[in-house]
N, C-alpha and C positions, 0 to 999 in steps of 0.2 A: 187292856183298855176298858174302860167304863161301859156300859152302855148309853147310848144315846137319847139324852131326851129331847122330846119333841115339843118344841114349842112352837109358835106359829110360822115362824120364820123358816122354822126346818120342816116344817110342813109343805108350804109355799115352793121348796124347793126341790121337796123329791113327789111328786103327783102320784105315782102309783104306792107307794109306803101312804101316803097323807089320805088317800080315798079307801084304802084299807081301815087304818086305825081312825078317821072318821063314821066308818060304816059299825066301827065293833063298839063307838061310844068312847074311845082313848081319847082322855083330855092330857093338860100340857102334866108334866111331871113323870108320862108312862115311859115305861123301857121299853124299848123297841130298838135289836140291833139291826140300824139301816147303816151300810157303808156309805160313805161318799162318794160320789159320783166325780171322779177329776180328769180333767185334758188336760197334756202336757206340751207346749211348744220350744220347740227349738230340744236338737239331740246334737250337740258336738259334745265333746269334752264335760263342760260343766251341766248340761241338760242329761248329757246320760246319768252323770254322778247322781243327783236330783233323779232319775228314772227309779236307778237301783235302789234308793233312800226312800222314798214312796211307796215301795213294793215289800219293803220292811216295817211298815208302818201298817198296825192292824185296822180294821172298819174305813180302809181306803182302795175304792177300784179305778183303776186309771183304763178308762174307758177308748180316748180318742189319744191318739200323737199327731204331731205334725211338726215337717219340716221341709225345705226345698229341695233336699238331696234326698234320691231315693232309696240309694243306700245306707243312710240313716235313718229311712221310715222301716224300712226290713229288720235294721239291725237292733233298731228301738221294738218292734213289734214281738222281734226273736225270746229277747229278755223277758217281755211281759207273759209270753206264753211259758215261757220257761219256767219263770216262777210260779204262775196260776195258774196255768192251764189252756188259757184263753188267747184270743191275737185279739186286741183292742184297732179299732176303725182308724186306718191312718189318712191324715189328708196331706195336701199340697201346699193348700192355701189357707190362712189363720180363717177367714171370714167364715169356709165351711165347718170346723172346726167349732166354731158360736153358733152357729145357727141349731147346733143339738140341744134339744129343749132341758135332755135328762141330766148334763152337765152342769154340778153345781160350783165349781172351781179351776180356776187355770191357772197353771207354772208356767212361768216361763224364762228361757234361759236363752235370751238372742242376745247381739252384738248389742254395744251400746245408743248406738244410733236409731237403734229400733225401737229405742225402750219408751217413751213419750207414745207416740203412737199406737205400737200395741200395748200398751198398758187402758189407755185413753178407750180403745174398741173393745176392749175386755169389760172393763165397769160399765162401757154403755151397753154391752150385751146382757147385761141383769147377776153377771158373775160375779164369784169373789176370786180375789186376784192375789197369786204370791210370787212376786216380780224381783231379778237378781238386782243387786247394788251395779250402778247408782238409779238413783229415780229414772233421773236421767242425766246428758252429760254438758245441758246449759242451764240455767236457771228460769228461761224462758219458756222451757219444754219443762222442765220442773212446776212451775204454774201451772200451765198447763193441766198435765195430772192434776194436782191438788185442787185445781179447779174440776173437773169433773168428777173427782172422789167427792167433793163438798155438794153434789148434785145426788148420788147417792152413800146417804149416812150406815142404811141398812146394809152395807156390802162391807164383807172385809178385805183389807185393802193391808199387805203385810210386804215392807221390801229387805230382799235379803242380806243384812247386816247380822251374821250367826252369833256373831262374836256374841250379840245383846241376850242371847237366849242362853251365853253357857255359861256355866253354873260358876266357874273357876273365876270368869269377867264379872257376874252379877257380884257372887260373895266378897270380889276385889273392893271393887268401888263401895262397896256397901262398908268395910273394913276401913278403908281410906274417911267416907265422911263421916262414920263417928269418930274419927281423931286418932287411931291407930299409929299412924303416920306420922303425927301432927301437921305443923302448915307446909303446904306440898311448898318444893324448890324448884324440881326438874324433871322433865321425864326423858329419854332415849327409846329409841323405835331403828328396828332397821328391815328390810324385806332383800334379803340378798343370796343370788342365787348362779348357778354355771350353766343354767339352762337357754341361754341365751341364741343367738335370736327368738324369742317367742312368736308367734305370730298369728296363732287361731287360724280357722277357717275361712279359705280366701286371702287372709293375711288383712283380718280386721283390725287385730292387737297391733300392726306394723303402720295402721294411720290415724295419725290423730284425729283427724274428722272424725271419721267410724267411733273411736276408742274416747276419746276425749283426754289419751297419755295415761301413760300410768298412774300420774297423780289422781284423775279424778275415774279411772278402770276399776285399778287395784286399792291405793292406798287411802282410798276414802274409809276404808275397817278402822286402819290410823288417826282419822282425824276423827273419825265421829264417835272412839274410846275415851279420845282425851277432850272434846266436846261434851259427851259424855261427862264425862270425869267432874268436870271445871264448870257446866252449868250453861255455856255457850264456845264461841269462837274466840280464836287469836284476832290479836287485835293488829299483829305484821307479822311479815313473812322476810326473809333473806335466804338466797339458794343460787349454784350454779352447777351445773350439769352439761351433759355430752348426750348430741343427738345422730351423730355421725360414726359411731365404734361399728356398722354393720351392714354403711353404707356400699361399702366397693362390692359386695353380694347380693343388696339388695336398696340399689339405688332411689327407690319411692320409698324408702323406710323415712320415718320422720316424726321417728317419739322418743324422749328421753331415755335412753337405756343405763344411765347411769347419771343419779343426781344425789346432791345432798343440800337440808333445808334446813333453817332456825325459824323456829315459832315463836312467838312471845304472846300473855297472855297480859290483860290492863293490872294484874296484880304482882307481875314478875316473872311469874310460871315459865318457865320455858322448855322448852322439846328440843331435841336435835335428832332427826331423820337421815338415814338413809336407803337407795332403794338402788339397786344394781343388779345384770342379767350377765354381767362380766366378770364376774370373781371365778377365782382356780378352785379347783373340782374338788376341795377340801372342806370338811366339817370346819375346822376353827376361822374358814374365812364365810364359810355359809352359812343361812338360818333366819327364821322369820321372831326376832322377839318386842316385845314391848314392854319398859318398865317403867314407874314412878320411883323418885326420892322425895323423902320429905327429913325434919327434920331428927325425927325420932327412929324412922329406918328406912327399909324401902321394898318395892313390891316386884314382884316380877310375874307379869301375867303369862307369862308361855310356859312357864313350868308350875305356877301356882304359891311360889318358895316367898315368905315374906320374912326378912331378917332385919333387927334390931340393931342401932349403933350402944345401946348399954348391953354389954355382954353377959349378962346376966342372963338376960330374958332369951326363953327358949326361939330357935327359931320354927315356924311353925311353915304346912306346906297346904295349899287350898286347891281341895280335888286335884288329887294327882292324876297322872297319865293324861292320854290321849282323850277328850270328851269330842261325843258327836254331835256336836253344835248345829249342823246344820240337819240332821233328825228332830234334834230340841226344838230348830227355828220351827221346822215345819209341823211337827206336832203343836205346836202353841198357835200356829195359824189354822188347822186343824178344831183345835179347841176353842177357838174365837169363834167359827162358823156353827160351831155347834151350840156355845154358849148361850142363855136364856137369855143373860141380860149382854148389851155389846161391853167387850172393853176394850182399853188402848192398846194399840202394840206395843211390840219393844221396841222398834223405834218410829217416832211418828213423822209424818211426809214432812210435816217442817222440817223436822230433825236429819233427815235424809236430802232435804234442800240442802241445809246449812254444808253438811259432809260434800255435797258438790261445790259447794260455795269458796270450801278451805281448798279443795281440790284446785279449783280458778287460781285462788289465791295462790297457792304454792307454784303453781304453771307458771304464772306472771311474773312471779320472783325470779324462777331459776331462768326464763329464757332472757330476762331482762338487768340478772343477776346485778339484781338493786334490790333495797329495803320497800316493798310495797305492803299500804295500810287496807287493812279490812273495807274501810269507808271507797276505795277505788274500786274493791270487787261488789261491794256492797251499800252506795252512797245512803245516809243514811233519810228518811223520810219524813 
């Protein structure tokens, strides 16, 4: 990693670095390696993931943890020591967690019902913030945020949609709009798995309140590639789905475990989705992929392979193997906090509204399994 220069902002932010390199006459442009200062919130599953990825990531010290469960503060602290040497300050509660003046960033990896809130007391803490997908899981709580991130400009404000940072997804679409493709037809999406019941911690993934359903948990990656892709949203949705396959074990369950959805887009474009926790323990019914067709050939984002319908032309393969995207996300938000001048994320709070928005949409279709328009989840203004 580069070293770090220090501009005002990165001054501002670490005090004892900034009254050193003030006292020896460092102006902006000097090298000086200061690590970042980062607390991590929330340790289950996808917070640990995020833990161990942090700790792999050079000029970053994850200072503070915090979680409810104490044996996710121990087993979070364990890891940090284990890698560096060190047991970083765990708390109970997010508030004390902000109140450390030395911390210049926060992760965090809670349920989705959490995420409005703590996001909202993080930017008002003076932090930069890199918050999981979705913003959040109404659009109302989506405002929200976006309304207190437009309060402050100078914080970076990054939510976790990896997909946007890896290199296989960028070089896709980049391939796609200069005409590679030609005019897109169709795309296919499917997230299907034998892991079923899911259910997280407490069994947030098991309610929709908490979760906001898979549609708008999980498969917002989904809509905000092909959002992404296309420039904006579907303009309707059609879908019908099963909310009762895991009921007679766990009778408060009450989110889609198995749907499928049609999208259309106002040029024709259309998607066809599916998303299932019920498939047989078998590779050719399981797998998480995403592809485009257009007229000229077609893409396939999970493996990178993009193939031509004149057989002539070679088919060619875009970053193969496994990339680690969510390293990628977080070193680019990493590198925004450091950066002299601010830039955009990869994806921005709008853009992360709208991916809950498609998210609505899709719910309102399958449970209603009727053709609903954009303008219902989004009347227009």
């Amino acid at each position: 990693m580069p070293p770090i220069r220090l501009n005002r902002r990165r001054f501002l932010g670490c005090s004892a670095a900034a009254g050193w390199a003030l006292s020896q006459g460092i102006v902006e442009g000097s090298s000086v390696n200061v690590a970042l200062k980062v607390g991590l919130v929330g340790l289950g599953s996808r917070g640990t993931a995020l833990l161990r990825t942090l700790l792999e990531i050079d000029g970053v010290e994850v200072l503070g943890l915090c979680d409810l469960e104490p044996r996710h503060r121990v087993r979070g602290a364990g890891i940090v020591e284990k890698a560096r040497g060190s047991r970083p300050e765990v708390f109970e509660r997010i508030d004390l967690l902000l109140e450390r003046s030395d911390l210049e960033a926060v992760v965090v990896a809670l349920p989705c019902d959490l995420h409005a809130k703590t996001y909202r007391d993080v930017i008002r803490s003076g932090k930069h913030l890199y918050g999981e997908k979705p913003l959040a899981p109404t659009l109302e709580e989506c405002d929200l945020v976006i309304e207190e991130a437009s309060r402050a400009p100078s914080q970076v404000v990054h939510v976790g949609y990896q997909r946007r940072s890896n290199p296989r997804y960028r070089d896709g679409v980049a391939l796609i709009r200069r005409g590679d493709l030609g005019p897109l037809i169709s795309g296919t999406a499917a997230w299907v798995s034998s892991n079923g019941p899911m259910n997280g911690h407490d069994a947030w993934l098991a309610s929709r309140s908490r979760s906001g359903d898979w549609m708008v948990e999980q498969a917002v990656h989904v809509w905000d590639i092909y959002g992404w892709l296309k420039g904006g949203p579907p303009v309707r949705a059609f879908g019908q789905g099963r909310r009762d396959l895991f009921t007679e074990t766990q009778p408060d369950r009450d989110v889609t475990d198995d749907y499928a959805v049609q999208l259309e887009w106002a040029d024709g474009f259309h998607v066809s989705f599916t998303q299932s926790w019920v498939a047989p323990a078998d590779e050719a019914f399981t797998g998480v992929t995403q592809r485009v067709t257009g007229q000229l050939g077609g893409l396939d984002f999970s493996t990178g392979s993009v193939t031509y319908r004149e057989k002539s032309r070679p088919r060619q393969v875009i970053h193969p193997g496994p990339q680690p995207d969510t390293r990628i996300a977080l070193q680019n938000f990493f590198e925004a906090i450091r950066a002299e001048e601010p830039s955009g994320p990869p994806v921005s709070l709008r853009e992360a509204r709208e991916a809950t928005a498609v998210g609505l949409l899709v719910r309102k279709a399958v449970d209603e399994r009727r053709v609903v328009t954009w303008d219902e989840i989004h009347p227009p203004v």
